[in-house]
N, C-alpha and C positions, 0 to 999 in steps of 0.2 A: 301395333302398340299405341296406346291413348296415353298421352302427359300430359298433366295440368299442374299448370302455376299461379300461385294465387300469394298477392302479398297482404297478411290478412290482417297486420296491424295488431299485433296482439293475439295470437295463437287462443291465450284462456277465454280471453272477452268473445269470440267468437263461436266456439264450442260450448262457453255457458250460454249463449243466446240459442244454444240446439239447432246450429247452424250448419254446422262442420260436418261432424257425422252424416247429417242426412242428404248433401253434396255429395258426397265422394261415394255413399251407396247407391245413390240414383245416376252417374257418373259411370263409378267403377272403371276409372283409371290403371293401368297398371303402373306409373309413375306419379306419384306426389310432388311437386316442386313448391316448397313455401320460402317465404320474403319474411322479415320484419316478427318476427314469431316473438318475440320478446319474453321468451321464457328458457327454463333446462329443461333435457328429455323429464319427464316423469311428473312437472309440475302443473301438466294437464292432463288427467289420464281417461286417452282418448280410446274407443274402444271399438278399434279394427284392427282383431286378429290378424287378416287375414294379409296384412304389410309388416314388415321389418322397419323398425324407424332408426334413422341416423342424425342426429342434430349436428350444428356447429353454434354456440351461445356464445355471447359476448361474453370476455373475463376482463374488460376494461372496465364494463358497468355492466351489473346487474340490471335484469328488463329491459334492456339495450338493446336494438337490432339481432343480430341472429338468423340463421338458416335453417330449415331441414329437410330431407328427405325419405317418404316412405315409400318404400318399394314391395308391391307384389312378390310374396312368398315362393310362389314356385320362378320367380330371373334369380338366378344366378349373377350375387356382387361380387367380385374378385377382388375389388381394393376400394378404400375411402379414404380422401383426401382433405383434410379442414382445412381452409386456410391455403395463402400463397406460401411455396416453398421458402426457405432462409433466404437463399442466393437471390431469388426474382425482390425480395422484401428488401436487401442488400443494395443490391443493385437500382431501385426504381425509389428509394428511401424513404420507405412510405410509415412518413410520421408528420404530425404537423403539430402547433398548438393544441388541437384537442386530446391528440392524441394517436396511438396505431391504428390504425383501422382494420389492420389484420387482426387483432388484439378484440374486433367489436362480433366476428362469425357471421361473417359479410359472404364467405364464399363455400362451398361445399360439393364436393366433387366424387362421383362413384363411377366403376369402372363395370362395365354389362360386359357380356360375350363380344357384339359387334361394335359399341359403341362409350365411348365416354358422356355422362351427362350430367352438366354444371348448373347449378343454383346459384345467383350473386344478387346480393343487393345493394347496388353501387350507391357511395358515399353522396347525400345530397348538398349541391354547394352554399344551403344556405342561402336566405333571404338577400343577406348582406354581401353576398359573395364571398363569404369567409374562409370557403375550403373550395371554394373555386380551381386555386394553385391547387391543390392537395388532388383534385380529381382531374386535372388539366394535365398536367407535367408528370405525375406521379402514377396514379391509377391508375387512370387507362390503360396508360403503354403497359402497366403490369399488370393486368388482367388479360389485353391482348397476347401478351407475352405467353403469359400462363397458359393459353387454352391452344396457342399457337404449339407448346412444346406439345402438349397431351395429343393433340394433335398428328403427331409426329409419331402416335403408335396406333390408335384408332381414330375414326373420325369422332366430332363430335358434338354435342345438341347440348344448347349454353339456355339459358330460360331466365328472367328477373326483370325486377324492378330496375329500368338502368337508369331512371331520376331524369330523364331525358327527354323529350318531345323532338324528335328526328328532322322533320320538315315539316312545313308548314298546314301541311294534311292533319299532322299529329295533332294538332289543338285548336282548339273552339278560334280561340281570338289570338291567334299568331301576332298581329299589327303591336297591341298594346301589350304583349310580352315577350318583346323582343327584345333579349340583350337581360333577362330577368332571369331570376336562376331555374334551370331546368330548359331554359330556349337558351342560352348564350350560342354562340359564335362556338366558344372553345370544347363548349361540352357534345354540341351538335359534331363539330370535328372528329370527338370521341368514337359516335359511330360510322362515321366517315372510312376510319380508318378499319373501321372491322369488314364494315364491307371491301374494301378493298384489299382485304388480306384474302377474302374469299369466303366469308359466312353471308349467309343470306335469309334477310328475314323474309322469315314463312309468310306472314300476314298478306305482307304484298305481293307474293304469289297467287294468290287467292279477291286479293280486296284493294280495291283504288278508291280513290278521293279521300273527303275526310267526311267528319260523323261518327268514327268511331273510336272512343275514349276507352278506356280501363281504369282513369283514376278521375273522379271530383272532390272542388273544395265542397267542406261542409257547411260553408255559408251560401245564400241567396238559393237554396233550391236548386244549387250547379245542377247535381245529377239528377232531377226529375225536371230540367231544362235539357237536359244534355250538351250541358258545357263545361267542356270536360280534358280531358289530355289524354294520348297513349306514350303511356313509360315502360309498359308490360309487352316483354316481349320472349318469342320464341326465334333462335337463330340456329340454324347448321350449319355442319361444312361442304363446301359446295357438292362432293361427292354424294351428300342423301338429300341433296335438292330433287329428283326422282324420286323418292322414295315418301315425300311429303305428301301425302294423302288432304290430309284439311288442317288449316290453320283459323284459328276464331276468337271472338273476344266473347266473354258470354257475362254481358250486362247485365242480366235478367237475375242474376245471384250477389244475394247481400248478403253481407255480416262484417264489411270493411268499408273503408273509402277506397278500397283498390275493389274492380271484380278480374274474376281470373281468367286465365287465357289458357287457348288449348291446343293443343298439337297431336294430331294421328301421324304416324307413320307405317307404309305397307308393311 
């Protein structure tokens, strides 16, 4: 099975540049995983039959952040989950000044025969560290949460933008953005903890050191320097750590500030 996750910054802006489509042909994935899509089903109409599309869109704000997922016709999906349940939103009180962020279609979840597989695009802390708290104390633990229950009936392959740069491999110039948002201390913890629940990113199965980014800034030439950050990622649960065939970043494909990431499994 081949998944590819790409946060593409705007779903229409990318499909109008005749981008989209002719990736995913030459690709042919049987899972889609998208980021940041900033639109509703229908208000790009994309045209590959041959996937079932599921969105989750922001109803806080329109053009907002947002998920989707399209899935190859002949998997069989048993169930679709937008959004973290009441009780985990309850529980982990995930509201801040801006707003819910459950409320923004940050998460998206479908249920296959052997496996669960999660789309998120974790809340960025902001320049200023504004939602720092908000992704710190709040999200994490309930997106861990979340995937930890789902969890609990099949394994499962989580994929997104986690707004993150892991360790110090993750980014061009660690030294001077250290402690800035997307490297903090608190956020890096974030994945800390997922690893140690027991998901494992793929990437580093496959690929050591640094060099290799999935997101630049659009100033200075970042990405035709390749100075860059990896925030794109692919995770499982340790049970289909076997089963990881190739994990990759594929820089070579434009139509965002992010390029997408890919995951085989046997």
């Amino acid at each position: 099975m081949k998944l590819v996750s790409w946060n593409v910054n705007g779903i229409r802006a990318v499909h109008n540049k005749e981008l989209f489509v002719p990736f995913v042909k030459a690709l042919k994935p049987d899972i889609i995983c998208l980021q940041e899509t900033k639109a509703e089903r229908g208000q790009a109409v994309i045209d590959l039959p041959e996937y079932e599309e599921y969105w989750n869109s922001s109803t806080r704000k329109k053009g907002y952040a947002g998920t989707a997922i399209f899935v190859k016709n002949d998997i069989e999906v048993h169930e679709v989950l937008l959004g973290f349940p009441e009780d985990i939103c309850k529980k982990y009180k995930l509201e801040d000044s801006y707003g819910d962020p459950n409320a923004e279609g940050r998460v998206l979840a479908v249920e296959l025969d052997d496996l669960w597989v999660v789309t998120v695009y974790t809340p960025n802390s902001k320049p200023d560290l504004s939602r720092l708290a908000l992704r710190h104390k709040h999200w994490d633990p309930a997106f861990l949460a979340y995937i930890k229950e789902l969890e609990k009936h099949k394994p499962v392959v989580f994929c997104g933008d986690l707004n993150v740069a892991h360790t110090e491999d993750d980014l061009a110039n660690p030294k001077a953005n250290e402690g800035e948002h997307g490297f903090t201390k608190e956020e890096r913890e974030g994945l800390d903890e997922v690893i140690e629940a027991g998901f494992v990113d793929t990437f580093r199965l496959f690929t050591k050191g640094n060099g290799h980014y999935s997101w630049w800034s659009h100033f200075a030439h970042a990405r035709e320097r390749n100075v860059g950050w990896r925030i794109d990622y692919w995770f499982v649960s340790k049970t289909l750590k076997n089963k990881v065939k190739s994990s990759k970043i594929l820089p070579e494909v434009y139509g965002s500030d992010h390029c997408p990431v890919f995951l085989e499994l046997k």
